[in-house]
C-alpha positions as CSV (number, residue, x, y, z in Angstrom):
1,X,-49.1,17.3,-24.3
2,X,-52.1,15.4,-22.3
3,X,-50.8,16.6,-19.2
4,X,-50.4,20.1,-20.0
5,X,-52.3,21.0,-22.4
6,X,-49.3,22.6,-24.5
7,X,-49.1,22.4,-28.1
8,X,-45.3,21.9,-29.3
9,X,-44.2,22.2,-33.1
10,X,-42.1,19.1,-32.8
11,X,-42.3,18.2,-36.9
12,X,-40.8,20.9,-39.1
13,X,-40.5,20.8,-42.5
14,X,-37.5,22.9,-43.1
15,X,-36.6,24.7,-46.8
16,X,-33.1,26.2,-47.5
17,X,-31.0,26.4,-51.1
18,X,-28.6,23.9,-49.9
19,X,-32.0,21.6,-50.0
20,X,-35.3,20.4,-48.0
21,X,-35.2,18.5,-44.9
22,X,-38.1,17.2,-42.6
23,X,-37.4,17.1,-39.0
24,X,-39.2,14.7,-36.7
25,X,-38.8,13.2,-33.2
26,X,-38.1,9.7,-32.5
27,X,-40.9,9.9,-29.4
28,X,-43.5,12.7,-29.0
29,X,-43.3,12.2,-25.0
30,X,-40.6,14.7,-24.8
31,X,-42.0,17.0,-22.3
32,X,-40.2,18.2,-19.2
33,X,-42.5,19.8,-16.8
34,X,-39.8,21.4,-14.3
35,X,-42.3,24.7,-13.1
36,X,-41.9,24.0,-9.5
37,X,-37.9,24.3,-9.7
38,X,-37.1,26.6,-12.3
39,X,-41.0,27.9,-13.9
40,X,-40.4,26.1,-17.0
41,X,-42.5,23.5,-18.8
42,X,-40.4,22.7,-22.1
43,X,-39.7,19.9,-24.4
44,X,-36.9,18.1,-25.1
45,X,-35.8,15.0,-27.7
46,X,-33.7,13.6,-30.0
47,X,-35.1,14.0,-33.3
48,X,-34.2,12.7,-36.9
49,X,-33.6,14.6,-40.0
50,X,-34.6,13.2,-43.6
51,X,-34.4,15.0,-47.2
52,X,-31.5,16.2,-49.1
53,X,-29.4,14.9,-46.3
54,X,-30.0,12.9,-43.2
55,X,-28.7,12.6,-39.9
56,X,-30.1,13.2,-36.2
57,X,-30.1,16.2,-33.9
58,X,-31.6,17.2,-30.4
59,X,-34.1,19.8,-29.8
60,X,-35.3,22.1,-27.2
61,X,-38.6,24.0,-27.3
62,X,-39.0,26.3,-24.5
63,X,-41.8,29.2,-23.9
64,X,-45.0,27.6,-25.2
65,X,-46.4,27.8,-21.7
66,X,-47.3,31.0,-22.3
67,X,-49.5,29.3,-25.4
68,X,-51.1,27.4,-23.0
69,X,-55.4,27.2,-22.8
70,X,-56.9,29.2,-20.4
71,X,-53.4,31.1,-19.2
């Protein structure tokens, strides 16, 4: 994130025996930073899903504050 700082792993390439599927947000800009209310910076986003099968799905990435530079 440019205002942050805070790296998140928002593309995943995901393997499983029922097949392969690459998960990737439909915007990057998914960051929520909400530290002055509850002390969480986190990202949030629809994302789509491509592979063996495809559809959509929403994800949540919490904690990488901690990952932050310089924290």
């Amino acid at each position: 994130s440019p205002a942050t700082k805070i790296s998140y792993p928002v593309e995943w390439r995901v393997k499983l025996p029922a097949g392969e599927f690459n998960v990737k947000p439909y915007f990057s800009d998914g960051e929520f930073d909400a530290s002055s209310t509850t002390a969480n910076v986190y990202w949030e986003g629809a994302v789509k899903v491509t592979g063996s099968s495809e559809g959509e799905g929403f994800l949540e990435l919490s904690g990488h504050e901690r990952l932050r530079p310089g924290r």
